[in-house]
N, C-alpha and C positions, 0 to 999 in steps of 0.2 A: 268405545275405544276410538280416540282419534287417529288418522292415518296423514303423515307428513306426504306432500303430492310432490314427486321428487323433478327433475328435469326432463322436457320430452324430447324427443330424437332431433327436430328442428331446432330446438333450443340447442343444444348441444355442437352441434354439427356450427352453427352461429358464433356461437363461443370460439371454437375452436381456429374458423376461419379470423376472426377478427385478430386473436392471441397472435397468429401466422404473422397476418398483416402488420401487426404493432412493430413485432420482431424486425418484418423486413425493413420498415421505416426505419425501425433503429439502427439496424447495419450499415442500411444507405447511407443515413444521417452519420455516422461515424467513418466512414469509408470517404465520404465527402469534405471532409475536415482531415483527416490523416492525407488525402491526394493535396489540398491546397496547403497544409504547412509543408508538405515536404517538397511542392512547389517552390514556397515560397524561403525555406531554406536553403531550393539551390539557385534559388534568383538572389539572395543574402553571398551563399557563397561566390556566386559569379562574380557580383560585385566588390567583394573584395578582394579576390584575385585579380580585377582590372584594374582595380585601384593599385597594389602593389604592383605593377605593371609598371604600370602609368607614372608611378612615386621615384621608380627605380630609373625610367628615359626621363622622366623629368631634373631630378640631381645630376645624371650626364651632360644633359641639354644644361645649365647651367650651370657645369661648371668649365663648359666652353673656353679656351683661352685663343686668342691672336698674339703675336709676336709685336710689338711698334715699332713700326719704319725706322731705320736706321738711314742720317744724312752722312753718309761717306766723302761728299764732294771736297771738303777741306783736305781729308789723308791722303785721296787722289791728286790734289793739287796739290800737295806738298810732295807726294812721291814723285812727281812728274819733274817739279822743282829740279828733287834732287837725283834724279836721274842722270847718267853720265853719258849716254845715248839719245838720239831721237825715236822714240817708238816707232815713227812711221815708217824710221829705214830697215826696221828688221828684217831677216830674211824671211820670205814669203815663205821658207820652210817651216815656220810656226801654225801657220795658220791650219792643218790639220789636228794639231794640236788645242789651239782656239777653238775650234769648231766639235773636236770632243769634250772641251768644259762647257761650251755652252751647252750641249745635247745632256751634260750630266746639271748644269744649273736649272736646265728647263723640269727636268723630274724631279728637283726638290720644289714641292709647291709648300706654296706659303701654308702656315699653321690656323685654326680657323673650322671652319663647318664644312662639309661637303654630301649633299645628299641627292637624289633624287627620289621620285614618289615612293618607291620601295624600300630606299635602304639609305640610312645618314651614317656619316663618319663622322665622329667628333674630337678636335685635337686639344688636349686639354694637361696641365702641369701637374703633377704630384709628389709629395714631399717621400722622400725614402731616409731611412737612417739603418746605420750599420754600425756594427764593433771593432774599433780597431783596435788591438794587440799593443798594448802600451808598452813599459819597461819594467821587468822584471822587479814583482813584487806592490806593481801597480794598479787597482782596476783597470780596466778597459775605456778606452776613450771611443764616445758614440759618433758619432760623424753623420752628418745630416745635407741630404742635398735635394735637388729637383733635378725632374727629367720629363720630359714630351712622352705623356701615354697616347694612345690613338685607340676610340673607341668606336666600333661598328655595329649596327642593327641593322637585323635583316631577319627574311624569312628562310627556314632552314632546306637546302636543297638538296639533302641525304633523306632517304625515303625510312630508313633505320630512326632518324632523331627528327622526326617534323615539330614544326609551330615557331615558335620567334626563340633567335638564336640571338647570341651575343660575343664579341668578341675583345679582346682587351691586349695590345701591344705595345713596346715601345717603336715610337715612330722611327726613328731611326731600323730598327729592326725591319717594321713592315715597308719602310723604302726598298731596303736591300733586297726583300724578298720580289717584291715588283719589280728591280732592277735585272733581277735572275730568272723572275719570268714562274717566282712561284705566287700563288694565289689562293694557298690555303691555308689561313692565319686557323690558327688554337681558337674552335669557340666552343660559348657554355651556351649550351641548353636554360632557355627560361620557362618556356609553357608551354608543354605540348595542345595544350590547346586553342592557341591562337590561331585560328584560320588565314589570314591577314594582316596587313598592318600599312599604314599612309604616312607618310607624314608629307606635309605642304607646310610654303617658307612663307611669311609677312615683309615684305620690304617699306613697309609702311603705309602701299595705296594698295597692296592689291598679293591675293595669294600666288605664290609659283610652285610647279611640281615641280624646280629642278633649281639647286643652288649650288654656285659655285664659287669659291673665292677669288680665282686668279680673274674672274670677270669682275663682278661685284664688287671686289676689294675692301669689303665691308661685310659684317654679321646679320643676319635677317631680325627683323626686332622680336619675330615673334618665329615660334614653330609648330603647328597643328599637327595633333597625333591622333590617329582614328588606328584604334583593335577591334576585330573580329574575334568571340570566341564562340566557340563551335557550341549545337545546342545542347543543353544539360543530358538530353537521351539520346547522343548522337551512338550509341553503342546501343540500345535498344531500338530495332527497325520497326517492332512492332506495335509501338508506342504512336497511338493516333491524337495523341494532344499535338494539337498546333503551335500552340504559345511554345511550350518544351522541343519542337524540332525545330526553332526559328533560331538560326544563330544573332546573339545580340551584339551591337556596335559602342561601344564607349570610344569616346571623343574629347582629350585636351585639348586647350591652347597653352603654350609656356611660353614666357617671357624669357628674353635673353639679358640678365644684366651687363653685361660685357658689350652691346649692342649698345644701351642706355649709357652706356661710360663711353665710348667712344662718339654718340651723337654729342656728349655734353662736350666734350673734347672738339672735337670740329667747330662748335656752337662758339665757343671759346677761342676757340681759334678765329673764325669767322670775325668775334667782336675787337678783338686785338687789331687785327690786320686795316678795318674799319676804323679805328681809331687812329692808326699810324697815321690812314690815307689823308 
């Protein structure tokens, strides 16, 4: 009678450790690839939430508009012409008068960029159309015009709505409201999770953190935008990856075409005047 010699207790005991071990490996091993795609899905999404960020001040920044100098000195000298007075003799009772158009011409600033490292204003044209109520038995006639919007970015200073806020007015409106001494234009909420945001001007040699038109009198050629957004597990404290609590930095440059049209214009100008001489 043969007798099968079946497994001894070491053997068994062997077996079973190893079985253990395989298993943990293979959890590991899968644990380890589930932590880095979903890493790496929210380094995916990060970026392109910065990118539609970036997409959205970038068509603002470009589509930037300036008003062009208007030479009034001929309508002044024809008015003067026909003047039936001397200006000079008026009565000095004008001049408080005077002295309030100037106070109300100096706070309409020129149309144009205005920003510093935190926060850009941008003044720029947009087409609006509307319905107007024709004659009886007529469609409607659509009527089409432009108006000065004024666009602002900024970080949100309501503890309720943080991250990078946005606001959108007509210029004329947000004068009035500065004129009155209010300061809190309508904004929209863009990304609660932006930490920050920079922007820095190119004048052509050299970055500035502060642009302004009524100095400048001209458009910065270029405009650098630096977002902060907050790290993927900024809601989980107990998250010890590093990479994941490190908030990341995306950074454009944009170009201003409105900048490039008015160098070619000066440029042209420049060559004209050159020629005359």
């Amino acid at each position: 009678m043969n007798l099968r010699r079946g497994f001894s207790l070491i053997e068994l005991v062997l077996a079973i450790s190893l079985s253990i071990a395989l298993v943990a490996l293979l959890g590991l091993a899968i644990d380890l690839h589930l932590v880095r795609l979903d890493s790496s899905r929210t380094t995916i999404e990060q970026a392109q939430l910065a990118r539609a960020i970036l997409d959205r001040i970038t068509t603002d920044l470009r589509g930037v508009t300036t008003a062009p100098p208007q030479d009034v000195s001929e309508q002044l000298a024809a008015a003067e012409s026909a003047a039936k007075f001397n200006v000079d003799e008026v009565d000095q009772t004008t001049e408080t008068d005077e002295s309030a158009e100037a106070v109300a011409s100096e706070t309409e600033t020129a149309p144009g960029l205005y920003g510093t490292i935190d926060t850009v204003t941008i003044d720029t044209r947009q087409l609006w159309q509307s319905l107007v109520t024709a004659e009886a038995g007529q469609p409607p006639v659509t009527r089409v015009g432009a108006g000065w919007i004024q666009i602002t970015y900024g970080m949100s200073l309501v503890a309720e709505t943080p991250g990078l806020v946005r606001s959108e007015t007509p210029r004329d409106a947000a004068r009035w409201r500065t004129e009155q001494g209010q300061t809190a234009p309508v904004i929209e909420p863009i990304a609660a999770e932006v930490r920050g945001v920079q922007f820095r001007y190119f004048d052509g040699d050299q970055l500035l953190e502060v642009w302004d038109m009524a100095d400048q009198e001209t458009l910065p050629t270029a405009v650098e935008v630096r977002i902060e957004l907050a790290p993927a597990d900024a809601a989980d404290a107990t998250n010890s990856n590093a990479e994941r609590q490190a908030t990341k930095i995306y950074r454009r440059v944009v170009r201003l075409p409105a900048a490039a049209d008015e160098n070619e214009e000066d440029a042209a100008a420049t060559a004209t005047d050159t020629e005359a001489v």
